[in-house]
C-alpha positions as CSV (number, residue, x, y, z in Angstrom):
1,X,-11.1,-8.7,0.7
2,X,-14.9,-7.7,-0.2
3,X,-15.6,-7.6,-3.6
4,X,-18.7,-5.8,-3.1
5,X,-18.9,-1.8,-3.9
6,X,-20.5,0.8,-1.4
7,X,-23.1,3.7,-2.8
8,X,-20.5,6.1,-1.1
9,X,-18.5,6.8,-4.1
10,X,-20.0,4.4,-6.9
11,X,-21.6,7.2,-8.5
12,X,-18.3,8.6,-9.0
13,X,-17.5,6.5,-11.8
14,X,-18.7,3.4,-13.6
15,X,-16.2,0.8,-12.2
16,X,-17.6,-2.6,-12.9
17,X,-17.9,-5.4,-10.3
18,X,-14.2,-7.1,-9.7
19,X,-14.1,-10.2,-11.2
20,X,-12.6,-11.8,-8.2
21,X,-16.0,-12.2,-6.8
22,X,-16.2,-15.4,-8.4
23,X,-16.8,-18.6,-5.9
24,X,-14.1,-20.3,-7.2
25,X,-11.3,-17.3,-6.4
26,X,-9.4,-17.4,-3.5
27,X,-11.0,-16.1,0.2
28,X,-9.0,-12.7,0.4
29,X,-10.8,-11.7,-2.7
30,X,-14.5,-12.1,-2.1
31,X,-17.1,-10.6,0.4
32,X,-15.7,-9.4,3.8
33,X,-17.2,-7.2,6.8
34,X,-16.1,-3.5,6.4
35,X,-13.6,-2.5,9.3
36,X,-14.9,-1.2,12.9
37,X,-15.5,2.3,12.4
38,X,-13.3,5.0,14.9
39,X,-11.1,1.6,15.2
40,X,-7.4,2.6,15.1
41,X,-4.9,0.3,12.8
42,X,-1.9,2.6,13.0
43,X,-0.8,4.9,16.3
44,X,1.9,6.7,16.9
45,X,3.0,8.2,20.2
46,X,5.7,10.8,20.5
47,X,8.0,9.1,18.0
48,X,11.1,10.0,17.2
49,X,13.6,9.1,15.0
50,X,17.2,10.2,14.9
51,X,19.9,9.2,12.5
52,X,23.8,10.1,12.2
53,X,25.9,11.6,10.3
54,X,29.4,10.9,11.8
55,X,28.7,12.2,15.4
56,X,25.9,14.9,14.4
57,X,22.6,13.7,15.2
58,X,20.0,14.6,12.7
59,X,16.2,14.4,13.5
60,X,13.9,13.7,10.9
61,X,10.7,12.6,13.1
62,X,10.6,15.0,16.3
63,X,7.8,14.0,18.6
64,X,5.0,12.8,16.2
65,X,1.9,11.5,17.1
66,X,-0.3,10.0,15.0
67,X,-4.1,7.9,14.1
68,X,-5.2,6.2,11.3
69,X,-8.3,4.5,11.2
70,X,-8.9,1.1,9.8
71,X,-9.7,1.3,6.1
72,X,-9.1,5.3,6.1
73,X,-7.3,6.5,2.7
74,X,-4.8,9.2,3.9
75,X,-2.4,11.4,1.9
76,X,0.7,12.8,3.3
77,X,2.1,15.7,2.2
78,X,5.0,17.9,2.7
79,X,8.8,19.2,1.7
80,X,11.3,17.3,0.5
81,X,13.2,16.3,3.5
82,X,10.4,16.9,6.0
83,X,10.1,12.6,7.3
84,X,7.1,11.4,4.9
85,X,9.6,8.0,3.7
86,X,10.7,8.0,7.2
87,X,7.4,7.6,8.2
88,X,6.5,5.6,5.8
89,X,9.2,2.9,7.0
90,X,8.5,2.9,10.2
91,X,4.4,2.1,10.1
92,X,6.0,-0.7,7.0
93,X,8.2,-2.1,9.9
94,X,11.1,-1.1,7.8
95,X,12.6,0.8,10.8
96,X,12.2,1.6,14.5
97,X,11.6,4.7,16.2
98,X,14.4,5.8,18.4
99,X,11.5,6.6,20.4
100,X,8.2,6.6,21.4
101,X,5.8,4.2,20.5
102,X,5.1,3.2,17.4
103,X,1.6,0.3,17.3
104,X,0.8,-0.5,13.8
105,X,-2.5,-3.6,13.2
106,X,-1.4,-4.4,17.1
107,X,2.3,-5.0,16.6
108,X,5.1,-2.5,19.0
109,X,6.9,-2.4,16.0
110,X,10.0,-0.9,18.4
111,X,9.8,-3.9,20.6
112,X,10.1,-6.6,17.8
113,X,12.8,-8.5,16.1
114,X,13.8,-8.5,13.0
115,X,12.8,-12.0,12.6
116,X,9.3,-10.6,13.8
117,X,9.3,-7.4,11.4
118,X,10.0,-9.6,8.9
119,X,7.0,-11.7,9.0
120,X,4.5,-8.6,10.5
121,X,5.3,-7.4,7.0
122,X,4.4,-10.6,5.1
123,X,1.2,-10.2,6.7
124,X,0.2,-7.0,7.1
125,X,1.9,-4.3,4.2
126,X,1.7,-4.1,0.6
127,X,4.0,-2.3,-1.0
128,X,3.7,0.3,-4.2
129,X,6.6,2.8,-5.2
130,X,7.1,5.3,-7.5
131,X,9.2,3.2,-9.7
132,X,8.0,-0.3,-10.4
133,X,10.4,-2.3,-9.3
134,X,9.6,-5.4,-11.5
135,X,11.9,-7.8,-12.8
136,X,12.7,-7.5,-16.4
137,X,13.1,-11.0,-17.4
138,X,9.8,-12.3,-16.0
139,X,5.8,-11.9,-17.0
140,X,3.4,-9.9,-15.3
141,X,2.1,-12.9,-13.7
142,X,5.4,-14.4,-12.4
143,X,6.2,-10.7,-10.9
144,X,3.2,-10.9,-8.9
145,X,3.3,-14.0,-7.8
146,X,7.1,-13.8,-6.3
147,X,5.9,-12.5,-2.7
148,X,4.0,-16.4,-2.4
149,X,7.3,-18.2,-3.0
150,X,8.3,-17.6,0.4
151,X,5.0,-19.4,1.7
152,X,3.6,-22.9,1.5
153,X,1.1,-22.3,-1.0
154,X,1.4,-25.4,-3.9
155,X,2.6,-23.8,-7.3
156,X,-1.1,-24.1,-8.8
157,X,-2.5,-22.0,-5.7
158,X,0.2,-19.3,-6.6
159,X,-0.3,-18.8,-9.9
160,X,-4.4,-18.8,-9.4
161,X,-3.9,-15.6,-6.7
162,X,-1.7,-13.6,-9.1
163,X,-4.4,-14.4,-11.6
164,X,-7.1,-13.0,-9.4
165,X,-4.7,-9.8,-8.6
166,X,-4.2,-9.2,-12.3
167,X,-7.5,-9.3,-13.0
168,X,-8.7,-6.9,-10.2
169,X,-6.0,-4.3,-11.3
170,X,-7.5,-4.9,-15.2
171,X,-5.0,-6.7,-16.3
172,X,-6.6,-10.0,-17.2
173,X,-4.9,-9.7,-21.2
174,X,-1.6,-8.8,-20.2
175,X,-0.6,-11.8,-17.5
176,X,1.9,-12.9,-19.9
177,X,3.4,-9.8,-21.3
178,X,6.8,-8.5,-20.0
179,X,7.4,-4.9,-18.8
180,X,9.0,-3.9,-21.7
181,X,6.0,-4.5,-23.9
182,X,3.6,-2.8,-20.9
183,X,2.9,0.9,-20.3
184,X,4.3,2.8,-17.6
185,X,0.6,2.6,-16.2
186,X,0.2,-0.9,-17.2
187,X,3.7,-1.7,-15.2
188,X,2.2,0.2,-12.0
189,X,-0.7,-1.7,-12.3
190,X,1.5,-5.0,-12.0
191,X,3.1,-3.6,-9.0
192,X,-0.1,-2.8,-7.3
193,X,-1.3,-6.6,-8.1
194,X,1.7,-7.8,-6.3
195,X,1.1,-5.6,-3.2
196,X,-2.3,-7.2,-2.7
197,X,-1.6,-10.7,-4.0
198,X,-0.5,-11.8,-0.6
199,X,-3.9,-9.6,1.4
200,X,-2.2,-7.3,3.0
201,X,-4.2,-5.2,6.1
202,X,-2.3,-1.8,4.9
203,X,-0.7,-0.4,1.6
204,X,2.1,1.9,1.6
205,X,2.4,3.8,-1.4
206,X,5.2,6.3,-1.9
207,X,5.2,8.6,-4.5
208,X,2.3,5.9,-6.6
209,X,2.0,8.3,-9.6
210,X,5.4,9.9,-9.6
211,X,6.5,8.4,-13.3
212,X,3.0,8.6,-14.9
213,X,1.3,10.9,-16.7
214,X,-1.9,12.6,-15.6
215,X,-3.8,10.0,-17.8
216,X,-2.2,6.9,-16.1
217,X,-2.2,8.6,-12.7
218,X,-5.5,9.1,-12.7
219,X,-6.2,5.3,-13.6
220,X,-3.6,4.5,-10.9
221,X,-5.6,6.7,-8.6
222,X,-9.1,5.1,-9.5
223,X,-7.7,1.9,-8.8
224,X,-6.2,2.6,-5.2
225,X,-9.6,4.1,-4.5
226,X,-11.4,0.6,-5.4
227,X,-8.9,-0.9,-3.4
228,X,-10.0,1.3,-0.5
229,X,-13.7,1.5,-1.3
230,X,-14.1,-2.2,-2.8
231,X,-11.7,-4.0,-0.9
232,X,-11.6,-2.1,3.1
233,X,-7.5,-1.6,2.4
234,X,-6.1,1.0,4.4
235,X,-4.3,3.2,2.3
236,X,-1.3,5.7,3.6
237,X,0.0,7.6,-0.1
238,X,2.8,10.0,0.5
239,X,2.4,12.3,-2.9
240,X,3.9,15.9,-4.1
241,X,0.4,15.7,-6.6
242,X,-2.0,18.1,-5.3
243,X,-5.1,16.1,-7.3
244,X,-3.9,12.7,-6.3
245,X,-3.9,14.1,-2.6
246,X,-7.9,14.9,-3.2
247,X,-8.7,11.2,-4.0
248,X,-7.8,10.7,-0.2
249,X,-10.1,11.1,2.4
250,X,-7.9,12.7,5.0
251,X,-4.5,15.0,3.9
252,X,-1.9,15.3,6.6
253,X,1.1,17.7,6.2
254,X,4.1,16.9,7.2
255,X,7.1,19.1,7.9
256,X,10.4,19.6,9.8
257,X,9.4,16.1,10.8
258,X,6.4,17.0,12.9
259,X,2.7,17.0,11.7
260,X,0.9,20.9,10.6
């Protein structure tokens, strides 16, 4: 991940150079080429996706087509019920469409395994939600770090990534704290270090700022936007928050399961 800012929004607030560029830090975190521009990293064609209820069919995604650009930041907006989470599962590889095609950093996601999905997502999504999801009876630094038990990295190169993920969320003095003696915004903030800790091409954030107030969302915001800006992560945010929409640089509007 590059560790170097752009001009483009710098002057929008006085974020200081990541620590992460250090030499010593692991290779996801320092300097890396900014994505090919107009390059797409998530298309959808004519998807659809149906579920059941009994015998009744209900669509939720009816026909959607869809482009995201490598390293874009897009909001999605719309009702309650209108497909943003069913969207949002299918470009995770959560789910498949019932139809259509579905592409997402090169992978059919329709056409693969769950075997496959499985590891596309260890490789390619980060994960944020709208509650934390951390465990209780660990640290900060042992929640981020439980994605890279599942890989072969030694114990020592695990702990130094979730280091380096702490410290590029800002939370270099509270790696050995607990979520009970973190803010909600602190506890994001964890969450967000153990989406990235494993370099993930795209983060999926539903509902990011749900819990927080407009203080902490707006520090949650700033710090998806380095993540963007600093680091080249495509971001997808599905959000109900009108002023966290606006930190993205495309909004999309989604209802009835098709795109406005």
């Amino acid at each position: 991940m590059s560790t170097e800012p752009t001009n483009e929004r710098e002057s929008k607030s006085n974020r200081a150079s990541p620590s992460a560029a250090a030499d010593d830090e692991p290779a996801q975190y320092r300097k890396s080429a900014s994505p090919e521009k107009g390059k797409a990293i998530i298309e959808m064609a004519g998807v659809t996706k149906t579920f059941f209820r009994g015998k009744e069919p209900l669509t939720v995604l009816d026909g959607l087509s869809l482009s995201i650009e490598e390293g874009a930041f897009e909001a999605l907006m719309g009702p309650s019920g209108s497909g943003k989470s069913t969207l949002l599962n299918l470009i995770a590889g959560l789910d498949r469409p019932t139809s259509g095609k579905a592409t997402i950093a090169g992978n059919d996601i329709g056409a693969m395994s769950d075997g496959e999905l499985a590891k596309f997502r260890a490789r390619h999504i980060g994960f944020i939600f709208q509650s934390y999801n951390l465990m209780p009876v660990l640290t900060a630094r042992e929640n981020v770090e439980l994605p890279l038990l599942l890989t072969k990295l030694s114990s020592a190169e695990r702990r130094k990534r979730a280091e380096t993920a702490l410290r590029v969320t800002g939370l270099d003095d509270r790696m050995d704290h607990y979520p009970r003696q973190l803010s909600g915004g602190q506890e994001q903030r964890v969450a967000i270090a153990r989406a990235i800790v494993h370099d993930p091409t795209i983060l999926v954030c539903d509902e990011p700022t749900g819990d927080l107030d407009r203080k902490s969302a707006d520090d949650i915001l700033e710090l998806l936007t380095k993540l963007n800006v600093d680091f080249k992560k495509t971001i997808l945010m599905v959000t109900h928050d009108p002023a966290a929409a606006e930190r993205a640089t495309i909004t999309r509007h989604l209802n009835k399961g098709k795109l406005e």
